[in-house]
N, C-alpha and C positions, 0 to 999 in steps of 0.2 A: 826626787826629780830624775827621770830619764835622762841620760846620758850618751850620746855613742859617741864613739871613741876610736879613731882608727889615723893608723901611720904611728912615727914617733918623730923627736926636732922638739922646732920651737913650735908652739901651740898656737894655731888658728882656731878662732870662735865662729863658729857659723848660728847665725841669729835668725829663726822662720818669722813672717809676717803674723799679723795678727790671721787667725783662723785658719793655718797651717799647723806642720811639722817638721821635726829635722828630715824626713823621708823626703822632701822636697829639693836636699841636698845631693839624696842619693846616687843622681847621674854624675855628679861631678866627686864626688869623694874619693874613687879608687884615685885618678890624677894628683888629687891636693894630695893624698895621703903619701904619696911618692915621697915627699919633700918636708911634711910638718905634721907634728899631731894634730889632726882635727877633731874636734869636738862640736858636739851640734848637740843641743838641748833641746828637749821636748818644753815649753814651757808650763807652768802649772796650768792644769786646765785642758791642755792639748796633746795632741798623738798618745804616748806611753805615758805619760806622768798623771798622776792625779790630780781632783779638783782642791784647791784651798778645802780645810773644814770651814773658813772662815773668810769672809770679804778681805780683799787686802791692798790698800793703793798699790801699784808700778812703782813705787820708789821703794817701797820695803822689798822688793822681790830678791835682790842680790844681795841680802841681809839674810832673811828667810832661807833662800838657797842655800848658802853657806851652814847653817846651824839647824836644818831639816824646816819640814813643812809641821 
């Protein structure tokens, strides 16, 4: 899964809508990054990340993420 990654602190998640990406975040991230590490994931399927090989409910996804696609 795509990741970006910028600033350092305590860690902010920035989460895109369905049929986005983390680029979405883009205009605001230099500001947030002053103060926290931001991270903003492409989710599978979207922007930089790839598709599942396989179908996958939304609740496995931060299961899956953690231990590869």
């Amino acid at each position: 899964m795509h990741i970006e990654r910028h600033g350092s602190g305590q860690p902010l998640l920035l989460l895109h809508g369905l049929g986005s990406s983390a680029r979405v975040w883009r205009p605001i991230l230099p500001a947030l990054a002053q103060h926290r590490l931001v991270l903003a994931p492409d989710l599978p399927g979207f922007g930089q990340s790839p598709r599942p090989l396989r179908r996958l409910h939304w609740r496995r996804w931060p299961t899956r993420s953690r231990h590869g696609w």
